[in-house]
DRENNUZA-419531 format. One line per field, with one value per residue: residue in three letters; residue number from 0; x, y, z of N, C-alpha, C, O, CB in turn. Coordinates in nm, 3 decimals, always signed. Each point is the difference from the previous one (the first is absolute). Glycine has a CB too. Example, Ala and Ser with C-alpha at 12.3 -4.5 7.8 and 13.67 -1.06 7.14 Angstrom:
rest (ala / ser)
nr (0 / 1)
npx (+1.319 / +0.154)
npy (-0.569 / +0.222)
npz (+0.780 / -0.197)
capx (-0.089 / +0.082)
capy (+0.119 / +0.119)
capz (+0.000 / +0.006)
cpx (+0.090 / -0.077)
cpy (+0.120 / +0.109)
cpz (+0.000 / +0.073)
opx (+0.104 / +0.051)
opy (-0.002 / +0.111)
opz (+0.066 / +0.017)
cbpx (-0.293 / +0.067)
cbpy (-0.115 / -0.174)
cbpz (+0.059 / -0.232)
END
This chain:
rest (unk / unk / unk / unk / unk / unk / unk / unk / unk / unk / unk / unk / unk / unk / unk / unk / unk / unk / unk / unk / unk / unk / unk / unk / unk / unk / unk / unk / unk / unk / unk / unk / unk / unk / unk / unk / unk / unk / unk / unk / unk / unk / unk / unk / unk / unk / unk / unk / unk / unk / unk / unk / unk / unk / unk / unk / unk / unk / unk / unk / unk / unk / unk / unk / unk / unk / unk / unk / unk / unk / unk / unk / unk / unk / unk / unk / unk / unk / unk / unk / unk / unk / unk / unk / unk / unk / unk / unk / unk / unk / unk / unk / unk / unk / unk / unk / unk / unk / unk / unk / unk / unk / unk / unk / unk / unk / unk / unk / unk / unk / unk / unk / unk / unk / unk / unk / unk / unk / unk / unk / unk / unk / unk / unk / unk / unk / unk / unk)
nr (0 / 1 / 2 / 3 / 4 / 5 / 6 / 7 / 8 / 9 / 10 / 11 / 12 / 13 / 14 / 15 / 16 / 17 / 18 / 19 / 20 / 21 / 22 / 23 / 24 / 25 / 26 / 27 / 28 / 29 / 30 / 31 / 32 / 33 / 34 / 35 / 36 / 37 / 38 / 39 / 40 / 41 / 42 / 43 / 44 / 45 / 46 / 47 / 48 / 49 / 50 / 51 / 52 / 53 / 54 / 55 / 56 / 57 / 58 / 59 / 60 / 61 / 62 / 63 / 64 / 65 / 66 / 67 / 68 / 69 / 70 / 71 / 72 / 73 / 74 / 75 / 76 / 77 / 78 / 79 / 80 / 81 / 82 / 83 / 84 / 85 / 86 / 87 / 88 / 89 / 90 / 91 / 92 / 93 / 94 / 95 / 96 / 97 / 98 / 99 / 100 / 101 / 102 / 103 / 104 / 105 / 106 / 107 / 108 / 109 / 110 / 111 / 112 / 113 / 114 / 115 / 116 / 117 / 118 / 119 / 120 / 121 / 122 / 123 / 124 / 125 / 126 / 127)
npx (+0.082 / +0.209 / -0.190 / -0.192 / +0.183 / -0.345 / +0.029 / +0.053 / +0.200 / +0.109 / +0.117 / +0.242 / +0.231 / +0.020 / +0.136 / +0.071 / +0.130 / -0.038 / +0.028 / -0.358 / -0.031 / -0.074 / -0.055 / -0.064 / +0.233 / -0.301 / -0.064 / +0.217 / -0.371 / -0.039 / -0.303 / +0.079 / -0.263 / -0.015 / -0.084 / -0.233 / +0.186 / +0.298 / +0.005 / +0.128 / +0.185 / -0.214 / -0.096 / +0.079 / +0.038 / -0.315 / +0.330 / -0.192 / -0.382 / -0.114 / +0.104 / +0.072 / +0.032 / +0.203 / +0.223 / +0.256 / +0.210 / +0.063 / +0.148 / +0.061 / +0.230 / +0.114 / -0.195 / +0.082 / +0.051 / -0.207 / -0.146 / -0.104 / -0.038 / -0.132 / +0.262 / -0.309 / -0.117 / -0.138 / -0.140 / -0.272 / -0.130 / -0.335 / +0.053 / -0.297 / -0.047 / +0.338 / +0.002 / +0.265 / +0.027 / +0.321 / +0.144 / -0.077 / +0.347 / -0.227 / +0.193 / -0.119 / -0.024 / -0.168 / -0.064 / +0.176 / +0.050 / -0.078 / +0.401 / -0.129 / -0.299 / +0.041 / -0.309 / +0.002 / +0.091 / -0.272 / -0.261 / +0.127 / -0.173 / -0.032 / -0.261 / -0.124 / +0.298 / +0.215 / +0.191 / +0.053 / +0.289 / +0.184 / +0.174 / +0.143 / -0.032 / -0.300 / -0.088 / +0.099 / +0.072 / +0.142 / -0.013 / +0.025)
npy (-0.117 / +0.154 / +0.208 / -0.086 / +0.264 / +0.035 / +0.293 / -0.170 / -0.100 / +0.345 / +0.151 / -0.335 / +0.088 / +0.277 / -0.117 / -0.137 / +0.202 / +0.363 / -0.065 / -0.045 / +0.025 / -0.289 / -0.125 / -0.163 / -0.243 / -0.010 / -0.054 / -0.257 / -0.162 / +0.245 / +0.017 / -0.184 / +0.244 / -0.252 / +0.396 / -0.127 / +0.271 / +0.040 / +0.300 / +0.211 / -0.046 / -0.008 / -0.243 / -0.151 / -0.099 / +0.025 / -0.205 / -0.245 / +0.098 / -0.450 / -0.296 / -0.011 / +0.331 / +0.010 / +0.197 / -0.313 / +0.187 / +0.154 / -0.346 / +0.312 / -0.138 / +0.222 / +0.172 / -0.219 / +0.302 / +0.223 / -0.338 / +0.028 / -0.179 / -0.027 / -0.134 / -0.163 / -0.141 / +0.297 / -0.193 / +0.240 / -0.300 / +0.076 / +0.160 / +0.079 / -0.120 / +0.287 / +0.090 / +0.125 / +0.288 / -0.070 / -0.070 / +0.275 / -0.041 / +0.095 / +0.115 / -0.367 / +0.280 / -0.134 / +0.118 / -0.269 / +0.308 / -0.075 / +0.006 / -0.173 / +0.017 / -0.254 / -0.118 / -0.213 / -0.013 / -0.059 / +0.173 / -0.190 / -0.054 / -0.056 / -0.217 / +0.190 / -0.086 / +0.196 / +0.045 / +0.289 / -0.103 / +0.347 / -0.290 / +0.109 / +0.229 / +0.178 / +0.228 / +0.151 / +0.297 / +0.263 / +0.347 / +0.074)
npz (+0.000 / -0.237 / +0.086 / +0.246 / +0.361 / +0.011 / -0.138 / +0.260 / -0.134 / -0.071 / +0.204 / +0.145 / -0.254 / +0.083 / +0.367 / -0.060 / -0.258 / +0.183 / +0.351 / +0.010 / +0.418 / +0.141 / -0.374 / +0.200 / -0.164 / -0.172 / +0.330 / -0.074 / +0.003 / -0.147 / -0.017 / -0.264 / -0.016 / -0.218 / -0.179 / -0.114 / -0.035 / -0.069 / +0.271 / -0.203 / +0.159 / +0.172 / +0.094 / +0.190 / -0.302 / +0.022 / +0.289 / -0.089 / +0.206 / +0.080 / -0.055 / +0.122 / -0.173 / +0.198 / -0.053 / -0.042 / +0.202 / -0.180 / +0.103 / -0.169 / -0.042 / +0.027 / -0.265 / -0.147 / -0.155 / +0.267 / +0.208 / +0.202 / -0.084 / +0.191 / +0.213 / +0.063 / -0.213 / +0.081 / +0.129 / -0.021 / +0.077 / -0.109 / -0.345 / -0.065 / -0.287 / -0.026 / -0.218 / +0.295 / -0.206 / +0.232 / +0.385 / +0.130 / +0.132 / +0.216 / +0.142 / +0.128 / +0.050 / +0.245 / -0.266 / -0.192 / -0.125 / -0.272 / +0.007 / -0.283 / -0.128 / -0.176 / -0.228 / +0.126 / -0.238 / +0.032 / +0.127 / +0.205 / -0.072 / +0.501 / -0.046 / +0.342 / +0.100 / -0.109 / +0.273 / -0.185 / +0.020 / +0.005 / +0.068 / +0.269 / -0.111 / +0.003 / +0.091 / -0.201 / +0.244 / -0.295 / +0.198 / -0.346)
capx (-0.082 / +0.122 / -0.056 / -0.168 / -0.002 / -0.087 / +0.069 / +0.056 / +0.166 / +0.023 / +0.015 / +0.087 / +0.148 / +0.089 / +0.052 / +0.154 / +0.122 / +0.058 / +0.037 / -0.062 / -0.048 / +0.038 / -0.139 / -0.021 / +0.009 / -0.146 / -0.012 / +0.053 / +0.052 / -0.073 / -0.096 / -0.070 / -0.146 / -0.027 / -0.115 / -0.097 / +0.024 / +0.106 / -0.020 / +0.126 / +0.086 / -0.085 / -0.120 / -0.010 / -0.091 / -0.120 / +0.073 / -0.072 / -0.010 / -0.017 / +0.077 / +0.107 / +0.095 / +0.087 / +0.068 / +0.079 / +0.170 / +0.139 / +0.180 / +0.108 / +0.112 / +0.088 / +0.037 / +0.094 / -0.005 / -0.106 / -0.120 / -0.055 / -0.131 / -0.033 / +0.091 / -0.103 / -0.164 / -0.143 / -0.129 / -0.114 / -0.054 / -0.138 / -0.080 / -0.107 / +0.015 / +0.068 / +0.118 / +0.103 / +0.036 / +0.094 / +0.025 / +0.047 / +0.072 / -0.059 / +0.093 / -0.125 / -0.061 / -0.128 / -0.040 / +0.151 / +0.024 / +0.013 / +0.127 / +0.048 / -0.111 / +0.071 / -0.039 / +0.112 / +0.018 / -0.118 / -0.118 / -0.092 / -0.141 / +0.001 / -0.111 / -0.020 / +0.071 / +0.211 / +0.114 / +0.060 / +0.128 / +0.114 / +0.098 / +0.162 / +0.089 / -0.059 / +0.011 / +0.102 / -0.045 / +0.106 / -0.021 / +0.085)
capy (+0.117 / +0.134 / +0.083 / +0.011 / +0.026 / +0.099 / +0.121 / +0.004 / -0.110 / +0.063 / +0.173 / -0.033 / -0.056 / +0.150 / +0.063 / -0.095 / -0.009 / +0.074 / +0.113 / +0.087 / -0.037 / -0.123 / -0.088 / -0.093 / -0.137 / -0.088 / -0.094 / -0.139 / -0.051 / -0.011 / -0.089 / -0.028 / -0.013 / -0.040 / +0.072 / -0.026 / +0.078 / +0.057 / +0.100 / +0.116 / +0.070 / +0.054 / -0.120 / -0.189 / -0.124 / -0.020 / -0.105 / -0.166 / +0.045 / -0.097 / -0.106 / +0.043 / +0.102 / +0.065 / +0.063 / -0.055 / +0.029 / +0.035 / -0.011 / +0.052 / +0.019 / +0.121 / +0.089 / +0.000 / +0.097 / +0.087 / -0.101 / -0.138 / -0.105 / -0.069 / -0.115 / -0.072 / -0.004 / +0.039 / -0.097 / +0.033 / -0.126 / +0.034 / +0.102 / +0.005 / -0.036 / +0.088 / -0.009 / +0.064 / +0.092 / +0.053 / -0.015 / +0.117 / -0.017 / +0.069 / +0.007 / -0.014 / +0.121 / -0.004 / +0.020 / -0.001 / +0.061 / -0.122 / +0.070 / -0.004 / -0.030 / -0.049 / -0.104 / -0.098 / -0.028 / -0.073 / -0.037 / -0.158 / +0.001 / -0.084 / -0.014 / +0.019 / -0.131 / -0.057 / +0.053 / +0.067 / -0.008 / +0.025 / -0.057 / +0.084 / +0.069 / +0.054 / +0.137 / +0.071 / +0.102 / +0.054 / +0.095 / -0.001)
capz (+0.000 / +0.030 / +0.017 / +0.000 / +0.143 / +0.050 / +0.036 / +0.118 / +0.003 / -0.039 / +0.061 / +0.132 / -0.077 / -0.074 / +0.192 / +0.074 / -0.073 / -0.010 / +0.131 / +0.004 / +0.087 / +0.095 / -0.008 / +0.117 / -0.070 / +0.006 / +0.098 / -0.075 / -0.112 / -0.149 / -0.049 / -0.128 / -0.036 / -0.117 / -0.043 / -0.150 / -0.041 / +0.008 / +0.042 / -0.095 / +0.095 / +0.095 / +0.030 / +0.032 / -0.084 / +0.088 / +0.031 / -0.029 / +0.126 / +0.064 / +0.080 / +0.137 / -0.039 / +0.062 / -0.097 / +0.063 / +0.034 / -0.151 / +0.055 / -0.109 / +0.039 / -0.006 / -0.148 / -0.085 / -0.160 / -0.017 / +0.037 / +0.108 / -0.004 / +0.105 / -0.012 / +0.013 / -0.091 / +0.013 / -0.050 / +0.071 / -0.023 / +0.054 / -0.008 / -0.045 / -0.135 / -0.089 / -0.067 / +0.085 / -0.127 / -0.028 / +0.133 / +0.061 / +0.135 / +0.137 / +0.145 / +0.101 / +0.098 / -0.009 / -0.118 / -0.066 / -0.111 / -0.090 / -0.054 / -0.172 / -0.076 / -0.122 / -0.053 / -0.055 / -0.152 / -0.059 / +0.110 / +0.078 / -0.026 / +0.056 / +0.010 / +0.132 / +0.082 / -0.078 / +0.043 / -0.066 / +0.047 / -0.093 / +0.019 / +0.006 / -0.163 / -0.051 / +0.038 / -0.033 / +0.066 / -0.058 / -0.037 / -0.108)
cpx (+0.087 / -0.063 / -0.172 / +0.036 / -0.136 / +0.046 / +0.051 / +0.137 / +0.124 / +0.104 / +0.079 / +0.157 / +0.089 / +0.038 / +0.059 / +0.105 / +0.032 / +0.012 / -0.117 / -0.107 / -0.049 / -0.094 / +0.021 / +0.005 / -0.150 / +0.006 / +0.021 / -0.117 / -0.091 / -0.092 / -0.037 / -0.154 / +0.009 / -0.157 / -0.089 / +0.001 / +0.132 / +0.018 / +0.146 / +0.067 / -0.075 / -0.107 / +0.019 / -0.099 / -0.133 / +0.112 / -0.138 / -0.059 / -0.148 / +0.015 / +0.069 / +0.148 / +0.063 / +0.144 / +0.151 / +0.172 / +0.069 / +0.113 / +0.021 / +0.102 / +0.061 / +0.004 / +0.080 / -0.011 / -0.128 / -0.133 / -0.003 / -0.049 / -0.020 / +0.109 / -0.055 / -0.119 / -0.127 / -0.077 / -0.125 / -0.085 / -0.166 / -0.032 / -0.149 / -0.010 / +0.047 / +0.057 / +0.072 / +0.114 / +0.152 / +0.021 / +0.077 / +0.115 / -0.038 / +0.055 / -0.143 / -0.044 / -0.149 / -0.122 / +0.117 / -0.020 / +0.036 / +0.138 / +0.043 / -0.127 / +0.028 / -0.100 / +0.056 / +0.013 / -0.065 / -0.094 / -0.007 / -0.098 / -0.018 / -0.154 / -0.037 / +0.079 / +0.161 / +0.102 / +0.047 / +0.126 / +0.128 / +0.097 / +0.116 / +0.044 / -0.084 / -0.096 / +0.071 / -0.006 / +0.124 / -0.058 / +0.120 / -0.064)
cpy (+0.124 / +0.085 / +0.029 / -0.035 / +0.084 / +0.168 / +0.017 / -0.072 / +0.092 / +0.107 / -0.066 / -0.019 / +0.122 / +0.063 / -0.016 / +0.028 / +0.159 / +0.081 / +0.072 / -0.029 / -0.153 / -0.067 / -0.128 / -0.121 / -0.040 / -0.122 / -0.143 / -0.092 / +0.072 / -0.069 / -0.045 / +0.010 / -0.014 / +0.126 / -0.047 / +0.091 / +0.023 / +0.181 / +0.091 / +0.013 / +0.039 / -0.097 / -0.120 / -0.040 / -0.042 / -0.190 / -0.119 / -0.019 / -0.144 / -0.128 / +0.018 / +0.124 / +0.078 / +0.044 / -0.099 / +0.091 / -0.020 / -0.040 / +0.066 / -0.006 / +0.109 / +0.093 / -0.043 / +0.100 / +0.049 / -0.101 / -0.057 / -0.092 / -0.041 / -0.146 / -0.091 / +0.001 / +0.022 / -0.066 / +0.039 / -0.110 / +0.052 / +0.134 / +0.013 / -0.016 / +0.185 / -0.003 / +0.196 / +0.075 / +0.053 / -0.012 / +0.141 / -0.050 / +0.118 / +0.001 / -0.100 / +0.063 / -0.055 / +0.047 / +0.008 / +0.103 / -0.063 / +0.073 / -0.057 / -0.073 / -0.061 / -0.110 / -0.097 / -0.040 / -0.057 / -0.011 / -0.162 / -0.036 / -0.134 / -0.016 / +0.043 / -0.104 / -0.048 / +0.097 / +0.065 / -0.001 / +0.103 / -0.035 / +0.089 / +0.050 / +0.055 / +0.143 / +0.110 / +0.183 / +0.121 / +0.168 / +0.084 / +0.138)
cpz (+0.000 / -0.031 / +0.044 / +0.187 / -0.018 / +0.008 / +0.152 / +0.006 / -0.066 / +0.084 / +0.142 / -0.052 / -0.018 / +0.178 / +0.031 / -0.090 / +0.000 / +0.143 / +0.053 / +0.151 / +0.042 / -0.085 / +0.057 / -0.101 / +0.013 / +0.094 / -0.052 / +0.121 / -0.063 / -0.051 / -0.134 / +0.021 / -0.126 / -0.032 / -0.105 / -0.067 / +0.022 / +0.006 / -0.096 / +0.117 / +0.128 / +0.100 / +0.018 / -0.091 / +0.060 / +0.047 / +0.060 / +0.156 / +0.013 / -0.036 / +0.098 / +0.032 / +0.108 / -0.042 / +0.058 / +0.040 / -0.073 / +0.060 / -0.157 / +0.015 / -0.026 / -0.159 / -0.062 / -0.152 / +0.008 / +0.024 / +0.107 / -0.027 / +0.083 / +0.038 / +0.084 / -0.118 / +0.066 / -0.030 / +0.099 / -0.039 / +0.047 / -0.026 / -0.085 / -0.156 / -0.069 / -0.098 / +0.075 / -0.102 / +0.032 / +0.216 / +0.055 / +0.139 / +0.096 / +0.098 / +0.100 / +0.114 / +0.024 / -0.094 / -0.144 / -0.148 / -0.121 / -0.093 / -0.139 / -0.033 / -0.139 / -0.044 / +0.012 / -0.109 / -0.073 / +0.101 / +0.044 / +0.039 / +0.155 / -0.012 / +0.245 / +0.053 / -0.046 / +0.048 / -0.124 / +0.073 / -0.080 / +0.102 / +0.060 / -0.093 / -0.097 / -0.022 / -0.056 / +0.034 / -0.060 / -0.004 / -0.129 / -0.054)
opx (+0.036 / -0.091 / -0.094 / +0.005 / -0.038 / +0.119 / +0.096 / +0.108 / +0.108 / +0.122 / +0.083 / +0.094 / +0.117 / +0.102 / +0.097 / +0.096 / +0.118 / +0.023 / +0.008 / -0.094 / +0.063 / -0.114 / +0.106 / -0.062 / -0.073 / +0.090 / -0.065 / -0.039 / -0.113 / +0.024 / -0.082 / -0.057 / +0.076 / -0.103 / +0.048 / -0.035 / +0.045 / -0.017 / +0.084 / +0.001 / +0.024 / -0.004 / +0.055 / -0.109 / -0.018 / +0.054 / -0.115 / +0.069 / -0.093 / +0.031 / -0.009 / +0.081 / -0.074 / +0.043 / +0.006 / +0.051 / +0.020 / +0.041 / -0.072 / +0.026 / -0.071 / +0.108 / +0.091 / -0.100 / -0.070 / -0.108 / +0.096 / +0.048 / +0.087 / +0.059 / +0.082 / -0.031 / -0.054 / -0.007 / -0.001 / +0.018 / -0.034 / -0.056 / -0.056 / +0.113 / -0.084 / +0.054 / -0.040 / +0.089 / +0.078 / -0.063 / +0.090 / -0.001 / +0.001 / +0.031 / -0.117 / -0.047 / -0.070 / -0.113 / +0.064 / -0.101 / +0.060 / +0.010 / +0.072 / -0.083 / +0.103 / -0.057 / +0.123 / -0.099 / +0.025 / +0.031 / +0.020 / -0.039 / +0.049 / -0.080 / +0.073 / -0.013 / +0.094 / -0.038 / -0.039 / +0.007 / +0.012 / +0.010 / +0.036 / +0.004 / +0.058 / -0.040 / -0.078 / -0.103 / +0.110 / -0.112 / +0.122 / +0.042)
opy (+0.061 / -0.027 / +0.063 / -0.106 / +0.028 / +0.015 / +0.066 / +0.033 / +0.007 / +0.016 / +0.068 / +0.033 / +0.020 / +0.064 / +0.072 / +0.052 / +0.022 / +0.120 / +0.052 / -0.079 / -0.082 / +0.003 / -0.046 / +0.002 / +0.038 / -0.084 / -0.021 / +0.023 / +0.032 / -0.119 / +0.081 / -0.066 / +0.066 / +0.014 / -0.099 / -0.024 / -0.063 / +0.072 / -0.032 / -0.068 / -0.046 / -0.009 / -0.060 / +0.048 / +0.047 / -0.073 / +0.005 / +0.013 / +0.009 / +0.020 / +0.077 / +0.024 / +0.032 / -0.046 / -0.045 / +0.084 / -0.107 / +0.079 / +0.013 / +0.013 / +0.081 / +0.057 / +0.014 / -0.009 / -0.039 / +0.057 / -0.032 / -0.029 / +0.019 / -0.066 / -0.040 / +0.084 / -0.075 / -0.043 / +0.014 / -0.050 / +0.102 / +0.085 / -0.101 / -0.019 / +0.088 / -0.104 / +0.114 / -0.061 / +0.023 / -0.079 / +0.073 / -0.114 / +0.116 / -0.116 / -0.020 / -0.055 / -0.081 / -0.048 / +0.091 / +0.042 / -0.108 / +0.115 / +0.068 / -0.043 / +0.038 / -0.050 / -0.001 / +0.039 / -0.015 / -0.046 / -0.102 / +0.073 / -0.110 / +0.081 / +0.048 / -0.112 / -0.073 / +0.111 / -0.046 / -0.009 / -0.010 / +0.032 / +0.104 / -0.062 / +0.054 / +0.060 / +0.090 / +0.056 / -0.042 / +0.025 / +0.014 / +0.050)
opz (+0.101 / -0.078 / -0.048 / +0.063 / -0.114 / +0.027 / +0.038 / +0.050 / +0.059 / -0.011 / +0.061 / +0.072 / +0.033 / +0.028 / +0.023 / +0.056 / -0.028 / +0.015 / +0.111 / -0.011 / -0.067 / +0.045 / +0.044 / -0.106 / +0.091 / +0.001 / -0.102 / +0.114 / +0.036 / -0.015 / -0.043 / +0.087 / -0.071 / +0.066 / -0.055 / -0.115 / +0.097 / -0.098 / -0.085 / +0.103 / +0.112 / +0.123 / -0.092 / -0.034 / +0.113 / -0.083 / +0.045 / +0.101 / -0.080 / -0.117 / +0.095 / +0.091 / +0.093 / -0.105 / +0.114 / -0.074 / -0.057 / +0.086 / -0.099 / +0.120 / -0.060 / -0.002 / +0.083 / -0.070 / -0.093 / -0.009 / +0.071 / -0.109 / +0.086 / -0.085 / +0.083 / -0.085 / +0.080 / -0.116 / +0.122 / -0.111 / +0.061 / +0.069 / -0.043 / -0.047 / -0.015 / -0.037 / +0.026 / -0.059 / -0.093 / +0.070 / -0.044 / +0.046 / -0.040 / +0.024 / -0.032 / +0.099 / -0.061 / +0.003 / -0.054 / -0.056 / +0.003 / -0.044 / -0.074 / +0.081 / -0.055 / +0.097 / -0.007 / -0.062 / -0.120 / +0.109 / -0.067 / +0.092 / -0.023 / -0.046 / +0.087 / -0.050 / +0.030 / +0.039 / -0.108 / +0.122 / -0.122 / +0.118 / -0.056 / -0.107 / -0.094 / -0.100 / +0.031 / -0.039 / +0.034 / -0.045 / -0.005 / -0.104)
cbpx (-0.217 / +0.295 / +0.310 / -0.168 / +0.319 / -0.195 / -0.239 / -0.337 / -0.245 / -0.324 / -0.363 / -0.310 / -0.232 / -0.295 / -0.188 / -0.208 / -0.166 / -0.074 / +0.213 / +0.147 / -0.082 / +0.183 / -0.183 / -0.095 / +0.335 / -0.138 / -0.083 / +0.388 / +0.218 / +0.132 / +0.028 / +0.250 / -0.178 / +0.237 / +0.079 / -0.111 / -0.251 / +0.057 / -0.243 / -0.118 / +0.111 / +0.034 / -0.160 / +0.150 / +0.236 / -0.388 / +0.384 / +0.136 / +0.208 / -0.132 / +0.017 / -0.158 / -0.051 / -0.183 / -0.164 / -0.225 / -0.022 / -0.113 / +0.152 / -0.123 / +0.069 / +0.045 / -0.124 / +0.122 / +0.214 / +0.251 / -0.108 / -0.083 / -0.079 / -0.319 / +0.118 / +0.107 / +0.145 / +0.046 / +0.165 / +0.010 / +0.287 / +0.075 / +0.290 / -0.151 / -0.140 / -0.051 / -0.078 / -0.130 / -0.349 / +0.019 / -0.081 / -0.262 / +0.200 / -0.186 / +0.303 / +0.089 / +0.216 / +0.224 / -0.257 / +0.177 / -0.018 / -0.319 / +0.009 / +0.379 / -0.207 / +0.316 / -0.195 / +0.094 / +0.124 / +0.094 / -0.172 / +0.159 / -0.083 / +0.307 / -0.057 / -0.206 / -0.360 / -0.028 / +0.085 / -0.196 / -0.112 / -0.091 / -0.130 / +0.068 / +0.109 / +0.118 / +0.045 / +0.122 / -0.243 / +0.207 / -0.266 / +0.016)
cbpy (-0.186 / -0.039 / -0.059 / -0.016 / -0.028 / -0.235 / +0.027 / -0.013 / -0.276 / -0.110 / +0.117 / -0.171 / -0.215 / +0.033 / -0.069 / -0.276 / -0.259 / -0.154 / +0.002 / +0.120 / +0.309 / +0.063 / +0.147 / +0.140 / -0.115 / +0.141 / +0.179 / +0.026 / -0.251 / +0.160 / +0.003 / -0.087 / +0.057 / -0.333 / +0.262 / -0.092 / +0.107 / -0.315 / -0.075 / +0.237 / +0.131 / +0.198 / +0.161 / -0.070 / -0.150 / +0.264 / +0.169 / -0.153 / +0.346 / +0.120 / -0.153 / -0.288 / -0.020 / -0.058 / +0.341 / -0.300 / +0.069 / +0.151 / -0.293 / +0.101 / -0.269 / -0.212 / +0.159 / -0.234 / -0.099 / +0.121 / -0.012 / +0.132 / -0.079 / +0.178 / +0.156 / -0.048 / -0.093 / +0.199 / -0.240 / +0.299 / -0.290 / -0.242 / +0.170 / +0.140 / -0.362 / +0.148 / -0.341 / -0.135 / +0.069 / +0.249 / -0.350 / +0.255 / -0.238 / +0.077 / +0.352 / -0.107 / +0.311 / +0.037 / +0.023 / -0.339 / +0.247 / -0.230 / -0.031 / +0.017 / +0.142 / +0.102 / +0.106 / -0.100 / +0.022 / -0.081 / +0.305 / -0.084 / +0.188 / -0.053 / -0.279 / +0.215 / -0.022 / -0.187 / -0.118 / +0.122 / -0.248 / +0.157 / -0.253 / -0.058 / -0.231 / -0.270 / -0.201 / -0.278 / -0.118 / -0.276 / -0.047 / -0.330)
cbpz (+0.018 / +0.033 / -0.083 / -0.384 / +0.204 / +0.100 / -0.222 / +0.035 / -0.125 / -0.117 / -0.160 / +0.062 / -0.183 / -0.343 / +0.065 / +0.041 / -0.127 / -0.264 / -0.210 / -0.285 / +0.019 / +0.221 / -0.251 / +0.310 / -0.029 / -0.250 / +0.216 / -0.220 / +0.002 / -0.014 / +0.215 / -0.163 / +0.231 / -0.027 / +0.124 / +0.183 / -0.098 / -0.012 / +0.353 / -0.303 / -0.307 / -0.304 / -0.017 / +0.299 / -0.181 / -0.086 / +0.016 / -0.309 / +0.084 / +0.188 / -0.251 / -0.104 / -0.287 / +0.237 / -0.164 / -0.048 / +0.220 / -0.209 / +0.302 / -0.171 / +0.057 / +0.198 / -0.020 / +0.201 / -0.081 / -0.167 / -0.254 / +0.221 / -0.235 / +0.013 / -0.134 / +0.325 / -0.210 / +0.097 / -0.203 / +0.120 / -0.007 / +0.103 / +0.087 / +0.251 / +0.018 / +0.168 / -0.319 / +0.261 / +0.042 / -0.406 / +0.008 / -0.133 / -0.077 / -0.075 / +0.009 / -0.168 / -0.045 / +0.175 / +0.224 / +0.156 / +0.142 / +0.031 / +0.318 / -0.105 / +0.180 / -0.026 / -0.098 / +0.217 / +0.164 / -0.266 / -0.047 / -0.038 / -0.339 / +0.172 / -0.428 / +0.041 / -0.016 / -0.311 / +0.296 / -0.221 / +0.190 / -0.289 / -0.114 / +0.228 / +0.088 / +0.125 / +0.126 / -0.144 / +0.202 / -0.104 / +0.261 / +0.058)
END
């Protein structure tokens, strides 16, 4: 998902890298939400909402050449009948904040009760 931070994610990065007063790191862990819509800069996606959906915990490893990815596999199970267009990342504040956004490379189409999964390494996270 390169270039597809939030403006908030955005305006916290350009701070820190430039000194520019205290911004506040996003509350960890990190949340994957699966969307049906795909949100912008500004707006959240409409995110995938009953089975047993829920959002899951982002591990990552260290950056290499400007990337990340996930280094575990995301899996949401029991879920509702969708099609899952794309995924957002969220701090877990009490009113979390939503910090990247992105499609994925092909929709998925689940039924009620089936699992969706992205594999380790697939994720991919780059500001570019």
């Amino acid at each position: 998902m390169p270039d597809s931070l939030s403006n908030t994610a955005e305006n916290l990065t350009l701070d820190w890298v430039l000194g520019v007063g205290a911004p506040t790191r996003p509350t960890t862990p990190l949340k994957v939400a699966l969307v049906t819509a795909n949100g912008t800069d500004t707006a959240a996606g409409t995110e995938v909402a009953g089975g047993s959906y829920a959002r899951q915990n982002l591990s990552v490893a260290a950056a290499v050449n400007g990337a990340t990815s996930n280094s575990v596999d995301l899996a949401w199970t029991g879920l509702p009948a969708a099609t899952v267009v794309g995924v957002e990342i969220w701090d877990s504040a009490g009113s979390p904040v939503r910090l990247w956004y992105g499609p994925l490379s092909a929709s998925r189409t689940v039924a009620a009760g089936d699992e969706l999964k992205l594999t380790a390494g697939s994720l991919t996270l780059s500001i570019s």
